[in-house]
VOGU-3710 file (C-alpha; in Angstrom, 3 decimals, decimal comma):
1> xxxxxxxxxx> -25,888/5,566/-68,446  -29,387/4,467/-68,595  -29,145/2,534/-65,654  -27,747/5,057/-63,605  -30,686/7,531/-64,213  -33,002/4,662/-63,111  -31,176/4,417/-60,032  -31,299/7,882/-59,258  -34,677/8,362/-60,442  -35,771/5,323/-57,589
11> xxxxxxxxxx> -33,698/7,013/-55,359  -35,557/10,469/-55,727  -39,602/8,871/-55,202  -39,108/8,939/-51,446  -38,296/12,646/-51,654  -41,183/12,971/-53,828  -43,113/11,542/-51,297  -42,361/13,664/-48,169  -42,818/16,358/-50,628  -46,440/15,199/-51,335
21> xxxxxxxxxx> -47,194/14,610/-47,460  -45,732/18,122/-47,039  -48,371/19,418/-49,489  -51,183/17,060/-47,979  -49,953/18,714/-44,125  -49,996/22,024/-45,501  -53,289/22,294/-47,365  -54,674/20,626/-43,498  -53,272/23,781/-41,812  -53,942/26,045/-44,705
31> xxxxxxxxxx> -57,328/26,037/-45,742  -59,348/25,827/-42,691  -57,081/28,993/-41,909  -57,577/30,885/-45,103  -61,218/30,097/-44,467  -60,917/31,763/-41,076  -59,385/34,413/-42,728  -61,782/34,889/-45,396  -64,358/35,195/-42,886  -62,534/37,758/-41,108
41> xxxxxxxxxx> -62,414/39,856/-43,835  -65,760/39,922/-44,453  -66,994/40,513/-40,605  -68,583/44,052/-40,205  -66,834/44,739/-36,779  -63,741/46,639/-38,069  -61,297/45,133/-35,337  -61,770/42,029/-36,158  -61,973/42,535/-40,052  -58,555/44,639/-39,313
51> xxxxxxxxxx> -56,905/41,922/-37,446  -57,477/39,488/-40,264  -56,252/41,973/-43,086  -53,131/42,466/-41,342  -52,722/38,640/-41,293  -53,194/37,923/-44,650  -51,218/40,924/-46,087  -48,297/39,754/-43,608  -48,493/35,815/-44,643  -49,043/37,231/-48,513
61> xxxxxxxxxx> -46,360/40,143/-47,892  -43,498/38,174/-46,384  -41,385/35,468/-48,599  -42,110/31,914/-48,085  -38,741/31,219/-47,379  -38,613/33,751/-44,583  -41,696/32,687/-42,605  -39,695/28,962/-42,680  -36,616/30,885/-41,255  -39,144/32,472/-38,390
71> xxxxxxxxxx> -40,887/29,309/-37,279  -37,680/26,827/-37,695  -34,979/29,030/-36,275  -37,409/31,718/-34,530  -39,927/29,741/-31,956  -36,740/27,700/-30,624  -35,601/31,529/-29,194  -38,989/31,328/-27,006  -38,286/27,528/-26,128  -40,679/26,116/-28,373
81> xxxxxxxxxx> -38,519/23,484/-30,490  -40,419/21,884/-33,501  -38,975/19,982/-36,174  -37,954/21,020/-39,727  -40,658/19,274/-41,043  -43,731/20,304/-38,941  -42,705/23,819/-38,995  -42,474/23,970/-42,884  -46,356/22,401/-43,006  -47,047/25,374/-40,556
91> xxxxxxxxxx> -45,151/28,359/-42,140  -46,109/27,452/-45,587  -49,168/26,805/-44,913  -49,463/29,899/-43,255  -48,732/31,557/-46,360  -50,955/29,138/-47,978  -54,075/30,466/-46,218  -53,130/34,148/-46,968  -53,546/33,303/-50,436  -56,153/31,368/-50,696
101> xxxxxxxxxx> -58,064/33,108/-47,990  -59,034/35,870/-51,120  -60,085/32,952/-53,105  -62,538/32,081/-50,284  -63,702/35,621/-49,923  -64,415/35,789/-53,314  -66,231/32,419/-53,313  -68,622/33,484/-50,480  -69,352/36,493/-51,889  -70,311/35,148/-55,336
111> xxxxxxxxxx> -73,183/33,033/-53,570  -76,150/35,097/-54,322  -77,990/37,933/-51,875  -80,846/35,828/-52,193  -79,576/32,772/-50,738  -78,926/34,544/-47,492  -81,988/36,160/-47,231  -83,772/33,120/-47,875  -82,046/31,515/-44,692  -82,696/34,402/-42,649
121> xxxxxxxxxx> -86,836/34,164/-43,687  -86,189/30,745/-42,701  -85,155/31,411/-39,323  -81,699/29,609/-39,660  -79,245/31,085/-37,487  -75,623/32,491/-38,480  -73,426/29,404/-38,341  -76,570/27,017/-39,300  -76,757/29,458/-42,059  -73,411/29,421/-43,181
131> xxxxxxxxxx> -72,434/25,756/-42,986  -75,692/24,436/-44,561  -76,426/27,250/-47,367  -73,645/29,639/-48,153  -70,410/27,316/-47,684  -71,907/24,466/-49,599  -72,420/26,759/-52,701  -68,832/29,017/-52,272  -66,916/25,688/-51,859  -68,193/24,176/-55,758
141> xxxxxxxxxx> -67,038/27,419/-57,198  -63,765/27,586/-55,304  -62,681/24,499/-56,199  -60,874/25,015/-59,538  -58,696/27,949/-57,971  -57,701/26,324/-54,885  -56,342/23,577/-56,627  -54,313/26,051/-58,886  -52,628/27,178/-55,363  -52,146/24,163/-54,558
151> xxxxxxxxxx> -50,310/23,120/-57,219  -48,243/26,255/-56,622  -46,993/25,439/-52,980  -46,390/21,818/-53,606  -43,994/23,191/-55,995  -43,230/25,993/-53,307  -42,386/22,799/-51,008  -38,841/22,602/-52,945  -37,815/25,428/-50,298  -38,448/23,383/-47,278
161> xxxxxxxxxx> -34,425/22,168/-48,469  -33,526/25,053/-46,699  -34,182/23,897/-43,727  -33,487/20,312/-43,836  -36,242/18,125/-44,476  -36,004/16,000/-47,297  -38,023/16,388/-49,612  -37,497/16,282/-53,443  -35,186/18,918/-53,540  -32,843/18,195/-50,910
171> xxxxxxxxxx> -32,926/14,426/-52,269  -31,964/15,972/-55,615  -29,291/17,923/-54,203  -27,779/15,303/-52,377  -27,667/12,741/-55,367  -26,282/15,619/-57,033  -23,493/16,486/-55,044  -22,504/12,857/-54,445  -22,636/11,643/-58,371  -21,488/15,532/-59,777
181> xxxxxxxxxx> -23,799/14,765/-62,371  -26,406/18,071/-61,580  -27,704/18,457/-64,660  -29,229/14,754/-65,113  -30,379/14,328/-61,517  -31,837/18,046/-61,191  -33,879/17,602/-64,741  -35,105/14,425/-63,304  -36,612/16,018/-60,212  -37,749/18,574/-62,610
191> xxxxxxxxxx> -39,768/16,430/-64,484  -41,125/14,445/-61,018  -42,697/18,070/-60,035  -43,941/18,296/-63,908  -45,337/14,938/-63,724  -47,698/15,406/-60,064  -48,258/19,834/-61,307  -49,191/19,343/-64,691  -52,035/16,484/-64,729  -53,502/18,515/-62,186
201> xxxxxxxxxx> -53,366/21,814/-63,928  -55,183/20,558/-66,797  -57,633/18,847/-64,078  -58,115/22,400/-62,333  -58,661/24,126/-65,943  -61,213/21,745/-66,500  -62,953/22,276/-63,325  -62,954/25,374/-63,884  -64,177/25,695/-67,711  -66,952/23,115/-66,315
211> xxxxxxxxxx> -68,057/25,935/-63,954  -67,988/28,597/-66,389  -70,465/27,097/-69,156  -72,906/26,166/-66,076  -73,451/30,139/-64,493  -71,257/33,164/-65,180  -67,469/32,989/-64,531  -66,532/34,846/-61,172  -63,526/36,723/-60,837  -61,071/35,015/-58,606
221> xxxxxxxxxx> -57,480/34,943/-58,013  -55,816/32,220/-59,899  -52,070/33,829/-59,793  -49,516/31,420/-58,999  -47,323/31,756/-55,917  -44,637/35,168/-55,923  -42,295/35,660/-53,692  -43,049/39,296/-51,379  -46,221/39,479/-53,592  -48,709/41,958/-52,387
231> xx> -52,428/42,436/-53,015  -52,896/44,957/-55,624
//
């Protein structure tokens, strides 16, 4: 019996691998986008600050599972063909950057009033302003919560199986099906997830209790991933 669970557990560390390169492709697609979001939402010019809100309530308003449906079985309708496993990197990272695009809003507005008007006496322009001042700061106080999302869609990754690609899940399933022993194989990818999500939970808590007894703790949104959850 032992021997057979070490088989299937070897068996499952490939999935567990695509569904770490999934995360790793996701978070690249993700956070420069919830970035651009965040920014967005903070511009004065109300078309472009209502462009981005509709963005982020859609990619925050709309299952995960759906927006994989949309961009694996949807962009093929306007002859754009992608693969199962680039188009779950882009639709959940999509929803990814909804998400975390508050986290970055939050971030950039806890840097302080004086730090931008300290640039501006300095002459610094907008994006000189921005990349060398502000984003600097927001990014060290961001840290702890992006990781929390993080941790959230690598687990989130587990519904890539519904469109094919391999991952952890699908692996899972597969072993599953072919051995009929569900229980065993299932609690084994269980604790694979539990063993890559829970290390770094403890790391982001950390991270963040670190930040807390250096300046005042900032209010940002550390919720972990809902289905058709909506800003309240």
């Amino acid at each position: 019996m032992m021997d057979s669970w070490i088989t299937w557990l070897v068996d499952l560390l490939p999935g567990l691998g695509l569904s770490l390169a999934l995360t790793a492709s996701l978070l690249a697609f993700g956070l420069p986008l919830g970035l651009v979001f965040a920014v967005g939402l903070s511009q004065k010019s109300r078309l472009v600050r209502g462009i981005a809100i509709a963005l982020v309530e859609f990619a925050r308003g709309v299952p995960a599972l759906i927006l994989l449906y949309l961009v694996y079985f949807g962009f093929p309708e306007f002859n754009f063909i992608i693969d199962s496993f680039p188009a779950a990197a882009l639709a959940l990272g999509f929803s990814y950057a909804g998400y975390v695009s508050e986290v970055f809003r939050s971030g950039l507005e806890a840097v302080g009033k004086g730090q931008r008007e300290a640039a501006t006496a300095l002459g610094l322009s907008n994006w000189t302003s921005f990349s060398r001042v502000i984003f600097p700061q927001a990014i060290k106080i961001v840290i702890p919560p992006l990781l929390g999302w993080s941790i959230s869609f690598f687990q989130a990754t587990s519904l890539a199986f519904a469109i094919a690609v391999p991952e952890l899940m699908s692996r899972a399933y597969v072993l599953a099906t072919t051995n009929f022993a569900y229980l065993v194989i299932l609690s084994l990818a269980a604790v694979l997830y539990a063993v890559v999500s829970i290390p770094l939970a403890h790391l982001a808590e950390r991270l963040s209790q670190g930040r807390t007894a250096k300046r005042a703790p900032v209010t940002l949104p550390l919720a972990p991933i809902k289905e058709g959850t909506r800003r309240a």
